[in-house]
C-alpha positions as CSV (number, residue, x, y, z in Angstrom):
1,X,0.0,0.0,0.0
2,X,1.1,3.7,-0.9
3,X,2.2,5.8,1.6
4,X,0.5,9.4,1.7
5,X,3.9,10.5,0.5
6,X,4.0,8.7,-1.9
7,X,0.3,8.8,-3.5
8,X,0.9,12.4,-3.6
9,X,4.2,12.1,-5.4
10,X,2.3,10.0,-7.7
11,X,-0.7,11.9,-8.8
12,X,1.6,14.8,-9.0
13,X,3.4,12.5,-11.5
14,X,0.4,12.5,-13.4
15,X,-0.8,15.9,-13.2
16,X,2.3,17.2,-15.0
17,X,1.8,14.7,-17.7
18,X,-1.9,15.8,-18.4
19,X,-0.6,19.5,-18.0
20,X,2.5,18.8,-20.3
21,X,0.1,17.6,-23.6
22,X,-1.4,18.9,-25.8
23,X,-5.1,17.6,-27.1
24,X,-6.8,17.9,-30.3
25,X,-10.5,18.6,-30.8
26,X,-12.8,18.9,-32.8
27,X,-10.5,18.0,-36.1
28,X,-7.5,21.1,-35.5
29,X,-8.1,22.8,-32.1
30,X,-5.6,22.4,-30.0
31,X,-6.2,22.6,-26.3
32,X,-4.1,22.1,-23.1
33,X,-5.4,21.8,-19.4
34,X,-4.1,22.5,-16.0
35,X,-5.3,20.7,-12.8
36,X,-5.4,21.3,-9.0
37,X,-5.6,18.6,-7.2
38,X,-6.9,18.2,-2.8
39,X,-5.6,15.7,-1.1
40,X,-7.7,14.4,2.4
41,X,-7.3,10.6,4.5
42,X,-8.8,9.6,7.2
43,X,-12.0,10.3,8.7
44,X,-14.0,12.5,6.5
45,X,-11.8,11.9,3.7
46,X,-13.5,13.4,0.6
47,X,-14.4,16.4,2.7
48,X,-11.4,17.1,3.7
49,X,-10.0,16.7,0.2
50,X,-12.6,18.9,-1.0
51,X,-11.8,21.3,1.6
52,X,-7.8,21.0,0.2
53,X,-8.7,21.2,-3.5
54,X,-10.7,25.0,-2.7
55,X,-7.7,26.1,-1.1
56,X,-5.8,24.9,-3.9
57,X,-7.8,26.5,-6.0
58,X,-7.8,29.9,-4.1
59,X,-4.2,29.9,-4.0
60,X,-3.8,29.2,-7.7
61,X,-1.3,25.5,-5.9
62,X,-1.2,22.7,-8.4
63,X,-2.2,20.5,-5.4
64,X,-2.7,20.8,-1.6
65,X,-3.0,18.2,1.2
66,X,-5.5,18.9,3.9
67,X,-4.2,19.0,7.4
68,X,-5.7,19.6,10.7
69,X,-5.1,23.5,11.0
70,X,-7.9,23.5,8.8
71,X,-10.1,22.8,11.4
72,X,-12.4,20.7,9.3
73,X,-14.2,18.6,12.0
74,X,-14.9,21.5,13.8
75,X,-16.5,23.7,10.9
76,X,-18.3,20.5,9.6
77,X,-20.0,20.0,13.0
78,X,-20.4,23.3,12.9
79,X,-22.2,23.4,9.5
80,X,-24.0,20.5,10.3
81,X,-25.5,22.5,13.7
82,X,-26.8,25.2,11.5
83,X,-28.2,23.5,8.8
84,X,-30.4,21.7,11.2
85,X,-31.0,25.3,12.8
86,X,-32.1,26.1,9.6
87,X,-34.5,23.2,8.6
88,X,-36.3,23.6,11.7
89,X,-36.8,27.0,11.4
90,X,-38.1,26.9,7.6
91,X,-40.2,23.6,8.9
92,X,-41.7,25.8,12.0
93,X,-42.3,28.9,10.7
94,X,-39.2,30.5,12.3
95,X,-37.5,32.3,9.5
96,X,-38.5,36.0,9.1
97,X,-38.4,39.3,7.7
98,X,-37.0,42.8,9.5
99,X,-37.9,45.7,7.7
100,X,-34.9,48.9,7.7
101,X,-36.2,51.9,7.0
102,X,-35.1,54.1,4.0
103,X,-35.7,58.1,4.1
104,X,-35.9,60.4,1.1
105,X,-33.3,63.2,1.8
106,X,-35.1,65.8,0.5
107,X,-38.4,65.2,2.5
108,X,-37.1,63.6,5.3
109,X,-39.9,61.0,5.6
110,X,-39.3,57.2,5.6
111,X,-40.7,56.0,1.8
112,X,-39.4,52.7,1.7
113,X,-38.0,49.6,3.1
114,X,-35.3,47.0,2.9
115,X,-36.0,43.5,4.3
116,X,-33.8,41.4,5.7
117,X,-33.8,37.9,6.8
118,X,-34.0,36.8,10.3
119,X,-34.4,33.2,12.1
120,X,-36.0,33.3,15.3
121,X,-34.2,30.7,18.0
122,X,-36.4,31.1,21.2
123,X,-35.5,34.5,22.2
124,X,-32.9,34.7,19.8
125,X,-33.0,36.8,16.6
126,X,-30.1,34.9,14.4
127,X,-28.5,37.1,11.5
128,X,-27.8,35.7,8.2
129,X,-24.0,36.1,8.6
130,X,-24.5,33.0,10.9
131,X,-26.5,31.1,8.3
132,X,-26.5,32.5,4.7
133,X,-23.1,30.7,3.7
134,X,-24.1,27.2,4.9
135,X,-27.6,27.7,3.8
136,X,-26.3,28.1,0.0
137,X,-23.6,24.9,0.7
138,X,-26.7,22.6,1.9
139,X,-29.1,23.9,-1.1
140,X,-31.4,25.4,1.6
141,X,-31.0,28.7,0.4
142,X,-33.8,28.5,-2.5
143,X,-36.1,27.1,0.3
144,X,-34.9,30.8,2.7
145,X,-35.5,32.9,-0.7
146,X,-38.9,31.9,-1.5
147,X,-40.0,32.0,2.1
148,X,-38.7,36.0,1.7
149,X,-40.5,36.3,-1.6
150,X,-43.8,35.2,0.3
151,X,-43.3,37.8,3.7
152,X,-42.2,40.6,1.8
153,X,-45.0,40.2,-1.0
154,X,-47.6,40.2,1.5
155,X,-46.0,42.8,3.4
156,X,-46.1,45.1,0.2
157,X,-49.7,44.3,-0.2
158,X,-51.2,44.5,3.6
159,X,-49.0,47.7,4.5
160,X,-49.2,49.6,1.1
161,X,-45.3,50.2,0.9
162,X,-42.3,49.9,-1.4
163,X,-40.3,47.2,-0.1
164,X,-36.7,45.9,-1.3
165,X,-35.4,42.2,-1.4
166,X,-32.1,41.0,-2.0
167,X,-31.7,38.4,-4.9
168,X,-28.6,36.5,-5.7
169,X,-27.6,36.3,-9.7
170,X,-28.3,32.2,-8.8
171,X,-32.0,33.2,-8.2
172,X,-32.7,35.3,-11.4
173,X,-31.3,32.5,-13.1
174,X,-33.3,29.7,-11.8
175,X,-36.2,28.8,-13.9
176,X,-38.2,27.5,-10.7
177,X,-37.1,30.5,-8.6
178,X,-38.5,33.1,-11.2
179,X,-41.5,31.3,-11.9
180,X,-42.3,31.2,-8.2
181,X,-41.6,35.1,-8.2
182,X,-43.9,35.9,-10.9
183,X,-46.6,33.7,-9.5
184,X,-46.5,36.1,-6.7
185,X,-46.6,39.2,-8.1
186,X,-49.1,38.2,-10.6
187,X,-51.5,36.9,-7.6
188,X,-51.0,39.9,-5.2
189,X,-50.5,42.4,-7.8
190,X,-47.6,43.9,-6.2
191,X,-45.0,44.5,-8.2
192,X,-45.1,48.0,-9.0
193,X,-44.0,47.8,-4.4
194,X,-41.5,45.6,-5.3
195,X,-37.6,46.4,-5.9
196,X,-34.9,43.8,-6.2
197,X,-31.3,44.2,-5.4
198,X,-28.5,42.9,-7.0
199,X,-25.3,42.3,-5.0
200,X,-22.7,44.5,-7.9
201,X,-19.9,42.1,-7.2
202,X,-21.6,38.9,-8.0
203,X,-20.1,36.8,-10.8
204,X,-22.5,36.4,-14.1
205,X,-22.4,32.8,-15.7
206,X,-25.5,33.6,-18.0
207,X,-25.7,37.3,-18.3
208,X,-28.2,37.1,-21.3
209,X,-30.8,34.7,-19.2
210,X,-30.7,37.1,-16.1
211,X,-30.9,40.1,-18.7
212,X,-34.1,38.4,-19.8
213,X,-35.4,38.3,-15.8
214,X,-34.7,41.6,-15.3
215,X,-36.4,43.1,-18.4
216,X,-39.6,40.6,-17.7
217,X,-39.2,41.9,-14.0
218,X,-39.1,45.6,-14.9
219,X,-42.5,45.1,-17.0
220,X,-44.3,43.8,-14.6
221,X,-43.5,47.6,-13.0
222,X,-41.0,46.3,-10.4
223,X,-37.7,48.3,-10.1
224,X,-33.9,47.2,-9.8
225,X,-31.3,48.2,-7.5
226,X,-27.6,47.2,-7.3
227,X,-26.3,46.7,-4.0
228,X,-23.2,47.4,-2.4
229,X,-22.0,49.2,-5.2
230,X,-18.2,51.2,-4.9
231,X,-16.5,47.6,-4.5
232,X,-14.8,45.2,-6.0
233,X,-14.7,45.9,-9.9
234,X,-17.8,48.6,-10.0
235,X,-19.2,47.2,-13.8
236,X,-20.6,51.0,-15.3
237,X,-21.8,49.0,-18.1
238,X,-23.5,46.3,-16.9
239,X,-24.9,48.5,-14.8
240,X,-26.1,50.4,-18.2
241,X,-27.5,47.1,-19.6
242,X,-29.4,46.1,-16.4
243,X,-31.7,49.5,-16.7
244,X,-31.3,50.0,-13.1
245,X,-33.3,52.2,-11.1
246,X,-30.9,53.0,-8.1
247,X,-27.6,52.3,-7.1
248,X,-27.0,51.7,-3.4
249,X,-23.4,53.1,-2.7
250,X,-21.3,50.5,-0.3
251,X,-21.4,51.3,3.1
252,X,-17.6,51.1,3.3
253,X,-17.4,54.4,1.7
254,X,-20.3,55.9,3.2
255,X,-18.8,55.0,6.9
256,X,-15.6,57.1,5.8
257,X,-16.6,59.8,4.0
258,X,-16.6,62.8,6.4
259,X,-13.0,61.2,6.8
260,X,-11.6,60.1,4.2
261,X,-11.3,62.2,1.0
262,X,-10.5,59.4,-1.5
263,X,-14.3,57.6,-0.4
264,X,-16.0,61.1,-0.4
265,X,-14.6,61.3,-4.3
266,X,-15.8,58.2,-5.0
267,X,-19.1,59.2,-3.6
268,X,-19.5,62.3,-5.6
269,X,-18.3,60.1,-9.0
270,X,-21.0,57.9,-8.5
271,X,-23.6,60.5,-7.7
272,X,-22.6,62.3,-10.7
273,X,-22.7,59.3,-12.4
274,X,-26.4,58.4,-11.9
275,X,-28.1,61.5,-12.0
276,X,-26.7,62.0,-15.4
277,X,-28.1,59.0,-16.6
278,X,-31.7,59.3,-14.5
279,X,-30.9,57.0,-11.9
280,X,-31.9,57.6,-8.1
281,X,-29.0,56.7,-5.3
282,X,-29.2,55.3,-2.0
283,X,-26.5,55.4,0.6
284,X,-25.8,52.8,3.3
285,X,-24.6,52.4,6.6
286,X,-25.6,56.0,8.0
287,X,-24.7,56.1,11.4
288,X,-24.0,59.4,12.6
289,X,-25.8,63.4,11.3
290,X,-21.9,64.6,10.4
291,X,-22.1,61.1,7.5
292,X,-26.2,62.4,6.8
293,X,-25.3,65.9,6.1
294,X,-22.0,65.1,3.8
295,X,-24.7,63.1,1.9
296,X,-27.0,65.4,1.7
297,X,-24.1,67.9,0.7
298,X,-23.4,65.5,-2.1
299,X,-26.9,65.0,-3.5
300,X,-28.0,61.6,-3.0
301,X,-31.3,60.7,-2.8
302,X,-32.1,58.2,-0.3
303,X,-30.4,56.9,3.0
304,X,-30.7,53.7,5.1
305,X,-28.9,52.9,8.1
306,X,-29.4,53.1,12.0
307,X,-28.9,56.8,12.3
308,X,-32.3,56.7,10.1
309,X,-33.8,53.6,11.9
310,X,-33.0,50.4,13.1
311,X,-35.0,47.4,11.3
312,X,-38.5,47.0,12.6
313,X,-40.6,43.5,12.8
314,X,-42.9,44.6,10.4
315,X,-42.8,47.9,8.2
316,X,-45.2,51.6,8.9
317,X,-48.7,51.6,7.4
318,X,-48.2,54.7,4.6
């Protein structure tokens, strides 16, 4: 029997060959390959080398062998604890929506909402920091979405209020998941309450097929948001494409900008940006008058955060 040494040694072997030839397809088209490779033994063996090959992956390693700083037992049992969190809630009728206020600078009054998911444990009120991640790696997360789809639609319709979701790119391209949303909106004729956000540094596998979602979306008369938007590689022309209605300005910059001169740029830029080209802005993370009035300074339209209100169990009556 190999050694670990020496199985590693071996499929490394291997690897180099695969990497080291070239392969013809289709008639003339040559193509080569590179591989990463995760190692694991032991107890929990697959997991573990599923665990190795990420970080392989991540690291850009042509192999990596799992080893027990990588705490794998620990975050599996972990995992495992929250997923079951999570299946009883969605079974009992734990998981719910909190409702932040958003306040139109130049009126001052609160004309909208962002909901947020919640599970209730006893007196606890979990945040989805502890449970989003794991809720997406145990394909519960489509089961969490369409339970938000059904609060927030009835919310729009009982409270008579514009009310914001988030949806992932994986939702607006999941032919069950948007036909469950349009079911919705078609029976409680809510749309024209509805806006959906769109996290701006999400990845886009079929841009056309969500493109289509939006635009079927829009013409039902709800609007589009991106989220979080002033990180990671800020698309301007996706943004373009998407016809989006606002852009919600990262909180990162909106937290430093009576501060920091380089995020209060960036600010103004984006500001700029969208009221040339009809679009409404929203700014996040508000947590103090001197960050309120350097938006208002600035011109953007809307803010949210817990100077302006902290979420609410259920949203104001308008």
């Amino acid at each position: 029997m190999l050694s670990a040494e020496e199985f590693v040694t071996l499929v490394h072997h291997y690897e180099q060959e695969v990497e080291n030839t070239v392969f013809t397809v289709y008639g003339d088209e040559e193509v080569t390959f590179s591989i990463s490779v995760g190692f694991g033994s032991g107890r929990y063996a697959l997991v573990k080398a599923d665990m190795a090959l990420k970080l392989a992956k991540k690291h850009k390693l042509e192999y990596a062998v799992y080893d027990e700083t990588m705490n794998l037992e620990r975050q599996y049992e972990s995992n495992l604890f929250v997923a079951r969190q999570i299946r009883k809630a969605l079974a009992n009728g734990q998981v719910t929506a909190y409702y932040q206020p958003i306040m139109d600078m130049r009126s001052g009054k609160i004309v909208k909402y962002e909901a947020l998911v919640r599970i209730r444990d006893g007196s606890a009120l979990l945040l989805p920091g502890t449970f989003l991640e794991v809720a997406k790696k145990t394909k519960q997360y489509f089961k969490l979405t369409k339970t938000m789809i059904d609060l927030v639609t009835e919310a729009v319709k009982r409270y008579d209020v514009t009310i914001s979701i988030n949806l992932s790119i994986e939702d607006l391209t999941n032919a069950e998941m948007v036909a469950f949303l349009k079911e919705r909106l078609t029976e409680r004729a809510v749309a024209s309450g509805m806006v959906f956000e769109l996290l701006e540094n999400e990845s886009i596998d079929n841009y056309d097929e969500m493109l289509r979602t939006i635009r079927e979306f829009k013409a039902f008369g709800a609007e589009i948001a991106i989220d979080d938007f002033g990180t990671g590689y800020s698309n301007f022309s996706h943004v373009l494409q998407l016809g989006v209605d606002y852009i919600k300005i990262d909180g990162s910059l909106v937290r430093n900008i009576v501060t920091d001169k380089q995020s209060r740029v960036l600010v103004e830029g984006i500001v700029e940006f969208s009221k040339r080209l009809g679009m409404k802005t929203i700014a996040e993370f508000v947590e103090s008058e001197a960050i309120l009035e350097a938006l208002r300074g600035i011109g953007v339209d809307y803010a949210q955060g817990f100077y302006i209100g902290k979420p609410l169990p259920e949203p104001e009556r308008h």
